[in-house]
N, CA, C and O of each residue as an XYZ file, in Angstrom:
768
protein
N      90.493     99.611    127.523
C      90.015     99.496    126.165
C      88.951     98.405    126.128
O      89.337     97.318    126.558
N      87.962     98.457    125.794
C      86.902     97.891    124.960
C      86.288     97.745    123.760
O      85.987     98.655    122.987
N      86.052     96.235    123.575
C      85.859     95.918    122.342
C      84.358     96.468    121.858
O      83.493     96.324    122.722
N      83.988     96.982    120.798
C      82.839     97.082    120.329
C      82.512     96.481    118.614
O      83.348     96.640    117.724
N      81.253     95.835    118.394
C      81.271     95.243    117.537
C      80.242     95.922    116.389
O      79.099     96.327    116.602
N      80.658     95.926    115.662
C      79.829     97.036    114.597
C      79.307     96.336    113.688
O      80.167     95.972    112.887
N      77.981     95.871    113.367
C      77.400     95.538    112.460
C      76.776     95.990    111.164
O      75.645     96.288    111.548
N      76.800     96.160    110.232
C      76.587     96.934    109.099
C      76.659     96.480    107.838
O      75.728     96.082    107.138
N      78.093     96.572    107.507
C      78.187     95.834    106.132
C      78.366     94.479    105.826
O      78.830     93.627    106.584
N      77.903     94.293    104.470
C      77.730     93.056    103.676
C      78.859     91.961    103.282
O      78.718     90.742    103.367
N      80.389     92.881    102.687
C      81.154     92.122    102.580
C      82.173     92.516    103.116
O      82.053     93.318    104.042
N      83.392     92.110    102.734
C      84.409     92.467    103.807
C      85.235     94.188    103.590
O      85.274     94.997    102.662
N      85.865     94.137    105.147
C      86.036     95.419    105.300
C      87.591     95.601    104.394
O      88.401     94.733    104.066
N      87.602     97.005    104.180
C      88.919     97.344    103.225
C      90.241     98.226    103.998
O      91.467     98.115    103.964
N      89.333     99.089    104.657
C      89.899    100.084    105.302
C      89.233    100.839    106.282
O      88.016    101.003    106.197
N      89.874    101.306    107.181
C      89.425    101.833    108.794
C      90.273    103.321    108.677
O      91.306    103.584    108.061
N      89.494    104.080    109.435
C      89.587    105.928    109.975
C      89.196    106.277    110.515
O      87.985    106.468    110.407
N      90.231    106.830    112.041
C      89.021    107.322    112.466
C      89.600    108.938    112.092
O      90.600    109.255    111.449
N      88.137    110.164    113.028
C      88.514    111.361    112.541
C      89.715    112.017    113.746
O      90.168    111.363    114.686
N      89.981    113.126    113.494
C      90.714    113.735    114.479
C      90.582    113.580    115.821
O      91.530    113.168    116.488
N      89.145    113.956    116.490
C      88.722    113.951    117.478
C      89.206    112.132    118.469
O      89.656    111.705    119.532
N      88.751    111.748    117.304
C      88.270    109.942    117.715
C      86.845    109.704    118.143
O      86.474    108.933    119.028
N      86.050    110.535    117.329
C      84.615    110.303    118.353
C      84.117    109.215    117.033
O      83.482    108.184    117.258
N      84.484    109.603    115.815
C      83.738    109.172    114.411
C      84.793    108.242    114.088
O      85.968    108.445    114.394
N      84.289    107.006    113.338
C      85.280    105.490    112.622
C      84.835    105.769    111.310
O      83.688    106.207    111.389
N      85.142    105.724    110.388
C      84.803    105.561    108.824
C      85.362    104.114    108.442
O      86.528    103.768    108.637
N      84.113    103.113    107.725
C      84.709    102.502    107.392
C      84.852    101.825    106.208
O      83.695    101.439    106.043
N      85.528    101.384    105.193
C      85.157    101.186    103.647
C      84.731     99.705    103.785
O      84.524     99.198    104.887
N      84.590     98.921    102.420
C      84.389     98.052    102.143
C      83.585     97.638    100.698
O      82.990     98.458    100.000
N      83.701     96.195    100.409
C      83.479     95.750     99.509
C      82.367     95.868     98.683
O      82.192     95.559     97.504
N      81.591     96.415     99.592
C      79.906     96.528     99.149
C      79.534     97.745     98.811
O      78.360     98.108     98.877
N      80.340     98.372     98.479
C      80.082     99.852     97.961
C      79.746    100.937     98.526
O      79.539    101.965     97.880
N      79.622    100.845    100.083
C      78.772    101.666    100.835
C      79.938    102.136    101.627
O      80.148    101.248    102.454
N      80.943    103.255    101.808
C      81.386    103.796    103.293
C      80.462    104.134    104.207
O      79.362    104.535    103.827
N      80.695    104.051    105.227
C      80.041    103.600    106.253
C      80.597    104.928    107.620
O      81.764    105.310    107.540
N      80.054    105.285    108.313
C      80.252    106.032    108.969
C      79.846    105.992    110.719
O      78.829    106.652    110.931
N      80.440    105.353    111.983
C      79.876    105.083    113.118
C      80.487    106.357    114.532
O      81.398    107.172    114.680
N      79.575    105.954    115.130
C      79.814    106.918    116.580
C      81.085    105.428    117.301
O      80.741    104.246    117.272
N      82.484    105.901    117.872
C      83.605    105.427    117.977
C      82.493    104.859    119.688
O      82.295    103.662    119.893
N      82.176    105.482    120.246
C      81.520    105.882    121.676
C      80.825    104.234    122.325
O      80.997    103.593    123.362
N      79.906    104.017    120.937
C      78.676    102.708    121.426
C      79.059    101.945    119.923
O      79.211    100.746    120.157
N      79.193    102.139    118.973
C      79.054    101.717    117.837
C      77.938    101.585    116.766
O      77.781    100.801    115.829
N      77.040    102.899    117.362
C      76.133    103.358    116.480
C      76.512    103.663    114.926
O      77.392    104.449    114.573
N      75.474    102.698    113.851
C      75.801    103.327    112.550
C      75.188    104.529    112.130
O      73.988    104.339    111.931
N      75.517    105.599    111.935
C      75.369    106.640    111.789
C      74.825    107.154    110.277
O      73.965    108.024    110.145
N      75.370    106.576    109.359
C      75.235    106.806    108.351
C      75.706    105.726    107.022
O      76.387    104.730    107.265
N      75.306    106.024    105.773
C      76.423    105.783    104.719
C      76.491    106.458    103.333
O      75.627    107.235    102.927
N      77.139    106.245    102.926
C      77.616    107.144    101.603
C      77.101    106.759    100.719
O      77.504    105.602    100.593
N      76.408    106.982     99.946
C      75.559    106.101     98.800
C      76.231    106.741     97.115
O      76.088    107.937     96.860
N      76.712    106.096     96.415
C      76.849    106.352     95.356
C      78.393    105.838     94.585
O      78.701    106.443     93.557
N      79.020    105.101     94.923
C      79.876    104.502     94.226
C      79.616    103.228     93.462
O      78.538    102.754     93.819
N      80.198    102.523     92.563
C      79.663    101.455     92.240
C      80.975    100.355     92.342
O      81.079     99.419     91.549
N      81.779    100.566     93.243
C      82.380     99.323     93.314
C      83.058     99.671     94.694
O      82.873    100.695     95.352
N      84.045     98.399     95.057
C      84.616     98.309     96.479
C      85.200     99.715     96.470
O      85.658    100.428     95.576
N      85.029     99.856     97.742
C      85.787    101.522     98.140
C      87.388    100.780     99.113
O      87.413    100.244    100.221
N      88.130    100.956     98.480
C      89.548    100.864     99.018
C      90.014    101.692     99.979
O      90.804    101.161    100.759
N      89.679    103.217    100.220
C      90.373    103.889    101.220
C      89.507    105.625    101.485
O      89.104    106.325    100.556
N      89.453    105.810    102.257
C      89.065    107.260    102.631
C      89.959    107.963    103.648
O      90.956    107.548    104.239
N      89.378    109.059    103.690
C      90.294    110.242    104.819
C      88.961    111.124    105.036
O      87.988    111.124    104.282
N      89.111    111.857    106.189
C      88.451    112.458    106.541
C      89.270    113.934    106.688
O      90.462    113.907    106.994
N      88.563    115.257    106.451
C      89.516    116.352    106.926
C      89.465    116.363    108.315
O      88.908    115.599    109.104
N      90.382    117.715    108.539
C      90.757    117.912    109.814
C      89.566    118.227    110.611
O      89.264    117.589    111.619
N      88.784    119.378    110.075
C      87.322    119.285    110.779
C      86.414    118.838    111.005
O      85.349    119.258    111.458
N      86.991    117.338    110.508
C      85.238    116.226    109.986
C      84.077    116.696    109.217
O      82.966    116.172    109.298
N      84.379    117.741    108.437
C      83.343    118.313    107.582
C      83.267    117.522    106.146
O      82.209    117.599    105.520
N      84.314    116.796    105.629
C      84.399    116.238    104.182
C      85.072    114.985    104.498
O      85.706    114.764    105.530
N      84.943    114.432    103.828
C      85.194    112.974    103.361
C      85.971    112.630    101.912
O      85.281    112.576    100.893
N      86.868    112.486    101.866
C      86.752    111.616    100.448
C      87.404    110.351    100.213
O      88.564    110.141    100.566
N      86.380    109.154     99.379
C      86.760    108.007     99.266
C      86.999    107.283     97.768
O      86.394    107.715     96.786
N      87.795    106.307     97.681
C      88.256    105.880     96.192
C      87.627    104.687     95.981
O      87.478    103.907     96.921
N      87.215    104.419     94.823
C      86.632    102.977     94.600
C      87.174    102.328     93.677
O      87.651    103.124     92.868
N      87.385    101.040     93.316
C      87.621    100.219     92.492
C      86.083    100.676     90.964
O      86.000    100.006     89.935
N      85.539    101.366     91.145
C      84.749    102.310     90.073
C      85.232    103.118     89.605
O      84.460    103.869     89.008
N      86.810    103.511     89.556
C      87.661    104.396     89.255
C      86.666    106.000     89.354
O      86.434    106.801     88.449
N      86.356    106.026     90.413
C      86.098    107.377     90.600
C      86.939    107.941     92.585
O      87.291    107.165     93.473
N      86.968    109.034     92.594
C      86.871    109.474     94.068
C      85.990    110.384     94.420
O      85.811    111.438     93.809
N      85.411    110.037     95.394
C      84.314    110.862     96.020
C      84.158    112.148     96.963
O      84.716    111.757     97.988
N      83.830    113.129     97.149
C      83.993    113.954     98.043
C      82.446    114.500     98.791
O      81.389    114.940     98.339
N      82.889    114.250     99.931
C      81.336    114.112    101.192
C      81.145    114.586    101.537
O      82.257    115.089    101.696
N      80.001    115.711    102.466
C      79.989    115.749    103.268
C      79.385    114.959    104.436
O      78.392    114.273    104.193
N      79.802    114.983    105.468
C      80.144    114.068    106.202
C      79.073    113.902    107.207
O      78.750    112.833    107.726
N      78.312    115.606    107.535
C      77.342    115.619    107.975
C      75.686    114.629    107.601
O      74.982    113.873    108.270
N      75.630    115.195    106.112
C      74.627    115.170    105.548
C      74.572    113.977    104.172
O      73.605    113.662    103.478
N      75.814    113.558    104.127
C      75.691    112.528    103.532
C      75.911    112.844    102.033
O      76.432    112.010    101.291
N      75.489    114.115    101.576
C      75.603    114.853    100.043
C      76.946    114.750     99.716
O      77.882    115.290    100.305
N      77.000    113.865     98.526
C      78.088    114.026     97.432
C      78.143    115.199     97.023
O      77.159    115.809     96.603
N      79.679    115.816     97.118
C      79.967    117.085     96.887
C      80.584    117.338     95.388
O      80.529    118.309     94.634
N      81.262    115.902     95.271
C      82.324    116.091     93.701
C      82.511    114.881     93.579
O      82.518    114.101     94.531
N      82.683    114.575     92.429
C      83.412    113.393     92.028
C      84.655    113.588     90.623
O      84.493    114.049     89.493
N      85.566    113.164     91.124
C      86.973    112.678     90.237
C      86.857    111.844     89.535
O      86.253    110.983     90.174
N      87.084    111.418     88.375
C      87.476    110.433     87.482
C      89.133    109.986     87.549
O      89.989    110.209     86.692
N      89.314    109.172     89.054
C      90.539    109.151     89.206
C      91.085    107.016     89.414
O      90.511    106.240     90.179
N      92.002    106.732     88.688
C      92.145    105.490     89.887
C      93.184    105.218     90.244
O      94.324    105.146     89.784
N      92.524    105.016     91.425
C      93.661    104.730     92.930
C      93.390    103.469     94.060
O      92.514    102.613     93.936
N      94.169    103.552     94.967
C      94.107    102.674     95.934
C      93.844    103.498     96.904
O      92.904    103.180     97.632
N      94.635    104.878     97.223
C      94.645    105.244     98.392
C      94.428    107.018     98.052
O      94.664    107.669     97.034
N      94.016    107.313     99.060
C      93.897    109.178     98.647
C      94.115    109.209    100.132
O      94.050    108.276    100.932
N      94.525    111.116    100.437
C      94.691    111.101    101.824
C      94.291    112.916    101.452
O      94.280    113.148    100.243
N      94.016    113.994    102.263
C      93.597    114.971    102.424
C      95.007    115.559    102.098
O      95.874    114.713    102.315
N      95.414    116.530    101.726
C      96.838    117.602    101.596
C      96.988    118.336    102.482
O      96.027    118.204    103.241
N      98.025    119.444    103.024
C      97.480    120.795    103.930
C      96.181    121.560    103.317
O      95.731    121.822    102.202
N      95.773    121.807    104.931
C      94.614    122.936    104.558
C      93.670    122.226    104.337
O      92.571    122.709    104.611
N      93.715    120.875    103.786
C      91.820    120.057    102.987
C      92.431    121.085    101.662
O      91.531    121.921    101.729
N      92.989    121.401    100.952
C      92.742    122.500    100.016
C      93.682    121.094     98.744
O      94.519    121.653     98.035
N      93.628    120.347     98.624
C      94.256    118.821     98.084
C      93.914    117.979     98.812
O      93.700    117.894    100.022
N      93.836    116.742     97.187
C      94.223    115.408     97.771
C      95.547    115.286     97.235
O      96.118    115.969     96.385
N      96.054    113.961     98.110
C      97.134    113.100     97.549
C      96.688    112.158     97.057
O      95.725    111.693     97.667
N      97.131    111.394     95.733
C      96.529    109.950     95.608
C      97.677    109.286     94.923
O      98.463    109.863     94.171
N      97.707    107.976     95.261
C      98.006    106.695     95.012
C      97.358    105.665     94.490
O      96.198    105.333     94.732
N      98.344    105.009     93.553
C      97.966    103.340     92.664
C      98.090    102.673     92.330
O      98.949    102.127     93.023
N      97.784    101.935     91.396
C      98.586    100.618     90.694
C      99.531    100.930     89.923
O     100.534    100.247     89.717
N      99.212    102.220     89.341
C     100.701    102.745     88.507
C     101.392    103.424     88.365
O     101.914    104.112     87.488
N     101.433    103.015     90.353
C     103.128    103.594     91.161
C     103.197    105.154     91.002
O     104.068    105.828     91.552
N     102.130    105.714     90.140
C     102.537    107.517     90.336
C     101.505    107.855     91.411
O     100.348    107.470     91.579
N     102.599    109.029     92.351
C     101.839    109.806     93.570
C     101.360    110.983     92.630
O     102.049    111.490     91.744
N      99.980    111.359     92.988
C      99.396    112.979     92.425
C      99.175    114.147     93.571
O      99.104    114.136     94.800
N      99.122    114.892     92.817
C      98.145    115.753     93.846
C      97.282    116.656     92.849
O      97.581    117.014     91.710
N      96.065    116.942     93.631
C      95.255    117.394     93.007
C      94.353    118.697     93.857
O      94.401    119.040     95.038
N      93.746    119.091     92.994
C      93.091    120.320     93.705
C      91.556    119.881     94.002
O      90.765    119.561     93.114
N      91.226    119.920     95.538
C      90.386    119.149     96.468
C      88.786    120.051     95.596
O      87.841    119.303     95.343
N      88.682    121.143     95.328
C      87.557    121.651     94.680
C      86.960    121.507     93.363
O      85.772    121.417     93.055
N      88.066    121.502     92.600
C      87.808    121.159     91.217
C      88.355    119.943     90.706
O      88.070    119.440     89.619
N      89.057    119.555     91.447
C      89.597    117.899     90.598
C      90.614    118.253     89.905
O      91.367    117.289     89.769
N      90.976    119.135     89.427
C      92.341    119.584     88.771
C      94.097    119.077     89.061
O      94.827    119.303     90.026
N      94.333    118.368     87.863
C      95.936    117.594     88.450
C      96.516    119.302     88.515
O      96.375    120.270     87.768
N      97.450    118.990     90.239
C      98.424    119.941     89.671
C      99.788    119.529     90.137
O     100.764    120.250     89.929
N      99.872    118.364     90.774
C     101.584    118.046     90.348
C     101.240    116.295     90.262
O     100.262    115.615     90.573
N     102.370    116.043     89.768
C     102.777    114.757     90.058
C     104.616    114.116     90.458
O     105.592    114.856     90.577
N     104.618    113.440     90.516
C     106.015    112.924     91.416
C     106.809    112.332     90.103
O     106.515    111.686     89.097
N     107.829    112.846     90.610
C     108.925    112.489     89.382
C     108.974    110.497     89.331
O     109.068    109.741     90.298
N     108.862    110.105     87.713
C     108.764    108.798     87.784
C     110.068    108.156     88.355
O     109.962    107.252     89.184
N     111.048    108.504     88.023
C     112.455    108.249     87.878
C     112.848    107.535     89.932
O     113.478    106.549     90.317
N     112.060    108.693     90.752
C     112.402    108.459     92.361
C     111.508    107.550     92.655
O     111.765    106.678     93.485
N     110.420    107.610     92.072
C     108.784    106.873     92.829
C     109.141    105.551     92.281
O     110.086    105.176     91.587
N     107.854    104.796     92.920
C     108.074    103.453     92.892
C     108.230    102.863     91.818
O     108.096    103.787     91.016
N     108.474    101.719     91.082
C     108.028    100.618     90.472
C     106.949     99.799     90.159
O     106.535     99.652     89.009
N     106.390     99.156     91.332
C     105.125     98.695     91.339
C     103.907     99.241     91.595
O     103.660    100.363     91.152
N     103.066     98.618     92.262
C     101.555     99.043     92.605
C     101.830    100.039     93.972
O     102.588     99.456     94.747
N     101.491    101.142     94.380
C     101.432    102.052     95.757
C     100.199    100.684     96.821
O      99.322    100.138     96.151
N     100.265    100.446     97.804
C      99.752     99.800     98.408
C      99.031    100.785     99.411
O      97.823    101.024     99.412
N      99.993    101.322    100.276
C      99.538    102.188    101.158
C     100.304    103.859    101.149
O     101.462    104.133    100.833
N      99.497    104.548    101.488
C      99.841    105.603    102.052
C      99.152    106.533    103.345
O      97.996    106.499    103.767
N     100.137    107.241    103.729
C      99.541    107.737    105.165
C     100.578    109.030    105.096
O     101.689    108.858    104.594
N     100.110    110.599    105.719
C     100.500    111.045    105.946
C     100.783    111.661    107.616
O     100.171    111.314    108.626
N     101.736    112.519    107.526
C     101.962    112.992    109.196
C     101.026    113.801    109.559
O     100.188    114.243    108.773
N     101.089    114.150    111.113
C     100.005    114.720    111.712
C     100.083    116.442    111.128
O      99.113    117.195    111.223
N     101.070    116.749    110.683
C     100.949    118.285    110.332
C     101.093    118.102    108.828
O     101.981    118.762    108.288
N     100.372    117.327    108.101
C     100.720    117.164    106.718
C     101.802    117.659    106.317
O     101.745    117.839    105.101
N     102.946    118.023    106.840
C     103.955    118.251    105.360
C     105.189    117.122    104.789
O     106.247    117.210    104.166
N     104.180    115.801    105.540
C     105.137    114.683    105.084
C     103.972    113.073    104.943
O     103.075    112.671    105.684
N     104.427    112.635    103.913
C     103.477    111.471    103.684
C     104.242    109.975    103.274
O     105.138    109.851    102.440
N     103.834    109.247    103.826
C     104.699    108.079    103.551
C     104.002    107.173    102.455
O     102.783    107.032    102.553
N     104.693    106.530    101.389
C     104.327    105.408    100.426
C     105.215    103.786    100.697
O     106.429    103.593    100.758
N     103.997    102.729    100.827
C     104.338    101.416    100.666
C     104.135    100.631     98.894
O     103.479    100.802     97.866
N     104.616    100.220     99.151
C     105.026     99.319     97.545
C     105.121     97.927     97.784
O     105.574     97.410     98.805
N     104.506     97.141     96.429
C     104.636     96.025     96.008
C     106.511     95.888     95.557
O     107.160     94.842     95.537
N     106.929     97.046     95.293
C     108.044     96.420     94.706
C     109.630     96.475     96.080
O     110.817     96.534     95.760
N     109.157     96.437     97.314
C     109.456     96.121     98.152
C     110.315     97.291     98.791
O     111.512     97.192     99.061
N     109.600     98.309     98.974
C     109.649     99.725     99.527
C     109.201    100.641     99.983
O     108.379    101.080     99.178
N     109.263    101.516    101.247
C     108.665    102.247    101.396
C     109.344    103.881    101.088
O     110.385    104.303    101.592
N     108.752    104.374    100.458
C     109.128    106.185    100.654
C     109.205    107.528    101.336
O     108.634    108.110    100.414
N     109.362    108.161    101.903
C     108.801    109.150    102.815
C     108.909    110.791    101.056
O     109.649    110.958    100.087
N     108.085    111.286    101.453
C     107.856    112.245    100.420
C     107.675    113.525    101.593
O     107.523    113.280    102.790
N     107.722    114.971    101.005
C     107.859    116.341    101.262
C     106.667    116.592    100.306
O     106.910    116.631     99.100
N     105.268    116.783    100.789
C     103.929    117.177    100.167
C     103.931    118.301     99.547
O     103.426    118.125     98.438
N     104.183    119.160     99.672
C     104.180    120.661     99.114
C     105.288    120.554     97.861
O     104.971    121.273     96.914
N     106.644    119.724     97.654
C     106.878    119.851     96.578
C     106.865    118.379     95.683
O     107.063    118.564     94.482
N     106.687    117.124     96.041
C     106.401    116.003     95.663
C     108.221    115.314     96.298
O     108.647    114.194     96.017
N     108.828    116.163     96.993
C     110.501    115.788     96.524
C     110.955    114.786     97.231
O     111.281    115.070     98.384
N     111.124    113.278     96.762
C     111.549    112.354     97.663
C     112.556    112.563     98.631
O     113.571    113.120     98.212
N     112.510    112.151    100.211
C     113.212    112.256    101.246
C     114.090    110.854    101.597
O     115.312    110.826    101.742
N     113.094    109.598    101.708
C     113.909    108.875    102.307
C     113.498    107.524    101.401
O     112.341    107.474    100.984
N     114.569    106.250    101.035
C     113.353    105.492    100.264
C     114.032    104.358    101.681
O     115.214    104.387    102.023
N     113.020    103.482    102.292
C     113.369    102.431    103.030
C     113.137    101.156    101.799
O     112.202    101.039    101.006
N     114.372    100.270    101.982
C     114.247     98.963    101.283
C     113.464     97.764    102.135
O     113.640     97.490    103.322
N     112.883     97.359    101.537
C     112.598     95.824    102.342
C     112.608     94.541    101.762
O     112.733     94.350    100.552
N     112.457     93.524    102.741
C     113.005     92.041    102.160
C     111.613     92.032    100.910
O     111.665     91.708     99.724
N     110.540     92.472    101.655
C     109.106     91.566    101.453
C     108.115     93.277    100.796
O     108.309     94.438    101.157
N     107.188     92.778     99.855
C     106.501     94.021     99.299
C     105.575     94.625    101.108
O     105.255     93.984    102.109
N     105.472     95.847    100.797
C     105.185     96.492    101.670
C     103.532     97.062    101.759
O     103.233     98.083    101.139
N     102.691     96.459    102.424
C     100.987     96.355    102.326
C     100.804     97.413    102.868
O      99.841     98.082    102.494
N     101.656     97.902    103.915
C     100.922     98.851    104.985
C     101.809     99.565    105.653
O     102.708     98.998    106.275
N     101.640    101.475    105.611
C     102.769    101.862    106.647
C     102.363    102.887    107.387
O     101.189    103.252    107.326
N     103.087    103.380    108.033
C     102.310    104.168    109.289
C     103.330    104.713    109.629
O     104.335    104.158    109.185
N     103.627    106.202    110.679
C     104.143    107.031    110.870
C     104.101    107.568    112.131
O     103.123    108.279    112.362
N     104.827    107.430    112.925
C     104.765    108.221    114.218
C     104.092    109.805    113.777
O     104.262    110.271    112.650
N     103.184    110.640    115.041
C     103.455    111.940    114.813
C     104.361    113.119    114.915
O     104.144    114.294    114.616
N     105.706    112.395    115.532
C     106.786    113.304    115.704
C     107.402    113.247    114.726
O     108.270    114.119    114.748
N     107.439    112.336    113.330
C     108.357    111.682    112.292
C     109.655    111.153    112.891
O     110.695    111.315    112.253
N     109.667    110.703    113.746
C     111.309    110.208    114.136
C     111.018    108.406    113.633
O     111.870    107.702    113.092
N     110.075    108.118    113.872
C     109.677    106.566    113.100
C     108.613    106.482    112.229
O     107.568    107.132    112.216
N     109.267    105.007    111.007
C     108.013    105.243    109.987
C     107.824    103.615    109.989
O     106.928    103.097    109.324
């Protein structure tokens, strides 16, 4: 492994992705610009132009054809990834979004603890997560599994969740001492 150092943005970084392959890094940050590099040399490749505040989190689909990222501009963005063209924009706010099965949804996450899902073409809510199981506090992180049909949520109010994507239906809730910033998932699901 080797280190490579990527020069680009202005203020600090928010969030890191890479795509399926691992050839492409996406990276957010404070300055409004996602950012897009070759994983290879650390060529900047590109950036996303059109949000107006810190971008908190992106995903890339499975084919590296789309992008979409969330900003503290309460909007989410949808890319392509090639060409740089804004495809859609949401009037959504969140912390975190992640792609659904298929690219055919997002998932999103926020400060007020409700998980959505939405329809990736038109922006259309079409479920949301029962309040009663979901968190309490702010969603911090989320990440889903390698075959999307499972996604994990971290919490300020000192928890993490595992969720069943296709029907919103909570699976597992883990307690913790300390609020939970960040979580991650094996691809077999046997650890979260």
């Amino acid at each position: 492994m080797r280190p490579i150092l990527m020069k680009g943005h202005e203020r600090p970084l928010t969030f890191l992705k890479y795509n399926r392959d691992g050839d492409l890094l996406f990276s957010c940050a404070k300055d409004h610009t996602p950012t897009v590099w070759f994983t290879d040399n650390g060529e900047r490749i590109g950036t996303y132009r059109g949000h107006n505040g810190a971008i908190w989190s992106c995903d890339v689909s499975r084919d590296s054809m789309r992008l979409i990222t969330g900003s503290a501009d309460q909007t989410v963005k949808l890319w392509n990834v090639q060409t740089g063209a804004q495809l859609c924009t949401f009037n959504l706010v969140l912390l975190r979004a992640v792609w659904g099965p298929l690219n055919r949804t997002i998932v999103s996450a926020g400060e007020d603890a409700v998980i959505r899902i939405w329809d990736s073409e038109i922006g259309k809510l079409l479920r949301e997560a029962d309040k009663e199981s979901g968190h309490k506090k702010t969603i911090t992180s989320l990440t889903k599994s390698a075959d999307c049909s499972h996604f994990l949520t971290g919490s300020l109010d000192k928890s993490a969740k595992l969720w069943d994507t296709r029907t919103l239906t909570l699976i597992k809730t883990y307690v913790t001492e300390r609020p939970v910033n960040a979580v991650a998932m094996s691809p077999l699901l046997d650890h979260m």
